[in-house]
N, C-alpha and C positions, 0 to 999 in steps of 0.2 A: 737811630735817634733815641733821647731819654726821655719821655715824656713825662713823665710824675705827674699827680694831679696836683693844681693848681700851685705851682711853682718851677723856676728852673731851674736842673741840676748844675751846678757846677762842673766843668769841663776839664778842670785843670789836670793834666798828666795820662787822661783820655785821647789827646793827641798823636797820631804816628801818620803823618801825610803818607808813609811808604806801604803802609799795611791795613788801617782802619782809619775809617774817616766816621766820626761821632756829629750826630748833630744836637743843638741845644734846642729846647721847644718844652712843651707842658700841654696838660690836658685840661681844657677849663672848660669848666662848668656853666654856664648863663641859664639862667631863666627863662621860660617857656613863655610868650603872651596870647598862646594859641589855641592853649589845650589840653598840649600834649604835656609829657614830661621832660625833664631837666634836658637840654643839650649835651650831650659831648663834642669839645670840638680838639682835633690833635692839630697842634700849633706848634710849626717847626720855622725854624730862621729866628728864633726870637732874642730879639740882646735884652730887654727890660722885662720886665713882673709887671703882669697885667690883670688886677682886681675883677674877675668875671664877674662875680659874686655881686659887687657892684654895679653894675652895668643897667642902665634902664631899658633896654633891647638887646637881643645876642647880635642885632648885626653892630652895635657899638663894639662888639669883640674883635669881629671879624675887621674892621676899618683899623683898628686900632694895633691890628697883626698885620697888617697890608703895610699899615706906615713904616713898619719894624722893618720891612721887606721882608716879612714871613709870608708863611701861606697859612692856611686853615684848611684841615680833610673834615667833613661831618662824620662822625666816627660812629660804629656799629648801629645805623637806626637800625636795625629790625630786634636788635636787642635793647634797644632804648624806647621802642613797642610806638616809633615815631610813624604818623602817617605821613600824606603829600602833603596834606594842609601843613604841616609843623615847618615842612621843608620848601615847598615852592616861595614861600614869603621872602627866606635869603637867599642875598647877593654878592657875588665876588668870591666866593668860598673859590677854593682850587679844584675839590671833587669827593667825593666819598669813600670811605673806606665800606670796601662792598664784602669782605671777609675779614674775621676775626677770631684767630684759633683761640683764644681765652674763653670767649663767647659762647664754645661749642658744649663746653661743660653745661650750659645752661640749655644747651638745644637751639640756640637762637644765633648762629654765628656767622648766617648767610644771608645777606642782604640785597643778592642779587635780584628779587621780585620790584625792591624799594629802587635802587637802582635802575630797574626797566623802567619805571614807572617816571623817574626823574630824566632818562634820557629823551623821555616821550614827550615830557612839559619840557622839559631847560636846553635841551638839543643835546652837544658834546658835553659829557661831565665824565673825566677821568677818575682811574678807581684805582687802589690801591688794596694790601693786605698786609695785614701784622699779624704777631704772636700775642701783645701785648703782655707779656708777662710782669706778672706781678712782684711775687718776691723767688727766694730761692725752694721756699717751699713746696708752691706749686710749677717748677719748671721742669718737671718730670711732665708734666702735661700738657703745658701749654706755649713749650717752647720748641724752634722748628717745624714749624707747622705753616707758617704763610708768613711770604714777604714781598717785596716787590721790586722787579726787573726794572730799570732805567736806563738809558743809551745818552751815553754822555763821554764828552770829548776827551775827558780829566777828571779825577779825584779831589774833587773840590767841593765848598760848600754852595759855592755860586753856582756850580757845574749841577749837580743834584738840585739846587733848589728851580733854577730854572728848565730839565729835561722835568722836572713834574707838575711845574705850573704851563707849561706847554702838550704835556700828555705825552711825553716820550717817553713811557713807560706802562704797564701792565702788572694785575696782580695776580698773582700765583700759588699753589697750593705745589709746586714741586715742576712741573713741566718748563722747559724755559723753548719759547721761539725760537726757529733757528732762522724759517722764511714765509715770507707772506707773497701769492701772488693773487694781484686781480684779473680776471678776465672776463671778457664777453661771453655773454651765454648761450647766446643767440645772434643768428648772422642775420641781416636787413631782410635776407629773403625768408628766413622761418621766423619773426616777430611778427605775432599775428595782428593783422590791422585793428588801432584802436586800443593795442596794446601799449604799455612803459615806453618809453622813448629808448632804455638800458637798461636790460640788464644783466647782473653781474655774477661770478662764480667766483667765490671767493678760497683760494688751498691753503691751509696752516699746516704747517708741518714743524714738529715738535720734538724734544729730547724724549725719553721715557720718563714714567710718573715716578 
């Protein structure tokens, strides 16, 4: 995806259904009423230009990408130095971008504490990872570095935008799932009374890093 801030790139000749599939979206800005600082939100699916800047609440952004059929990721809080409070108020987003290799330059590129902490209040909140690169300058640094995995039936725009508003997908810094199994941990006869009803042992098994 291209996300520029506060605009969409133009598509045109970016196209190859065979080889690369591009999505159009942008990075906008809203307003904080919390506290904290400016929002980032990465806004993917988007066919119109949509004046964050303007906006008398961020979740008017977020509604107003939903209608698009876009989604909204909350992008780098722990570089945007957002707490809960900034983040528990919105609704509908799709999920967070819980790593961001641009970010690391600054030391701030891992979000994963901001993420536990919103899985704990908002339940399931899928995550994602970028490079975000900026221009050609800095891509000696901050490009290939995190992306993220999706399992989808077809190379489509529809096909990606709905495996990640569904969470079929995971973000990565290099390893890719190969399989997931769950099991029982414990048999009826060794859960100790007054113990979990279940539980579970969870095996990932993975490409090399």
């Amino acid at each position: 995806a291209i996300t520029d801030h506060h605009a969409i790139t133009p598509l045109t000749g970016l196209r190859d259904p065979d080889a690369l599939l591009v999505l159009p979206g942008a990075e906008l800005h809203p307003g904080n009423p919390y506290g904290g600082t400016t929002y980032h939100f990465i806004c993917l699916g988007l066919r119109e230009q949509i004046d964050a800047k303007r906006a008398a609440h961020p979740q008017e952004v977020i509604d107003a990408v939903n209608a698009q059929g876009g989604l909204v990721f909350l992008a780098h809080p722990y570089w945007c130095r957002h707490a809960l409070s900034d983040l528990a108020p919105l609704r509908n987003y799709a999920g967070v971008e819980v790593y961001n290799h641009n970010c690391h330059c600054d030391g701030r590129a891992d979000s994963t504490a901001t993420w536990d902490e919103m899985l704990n209040r908002a339940g399931l909140t899928p995550a994602i990872a970028c490079d975000d690169c900026h221009d050609a300058a800095t891509a000696a640094i901050d490009t290939f570095g995190a992306w993220t995995w999706i399992r989808i039936p077809a190379l489509t725009q529809e096909a990606v935008l709905g495996a990640l508003r569904s969470g079929h997908c995971y973000a990565s810094c290099g390893p890719e799932i190969k399989k997931i199994e769950v099991r029982d941990a414990l048999s009826d006869k060794k859960r100790p009374a007054g113990g979990p009803a279940k539980t579970h042992k969870v095996r990932v098994t993975t490409s090399k890093a």
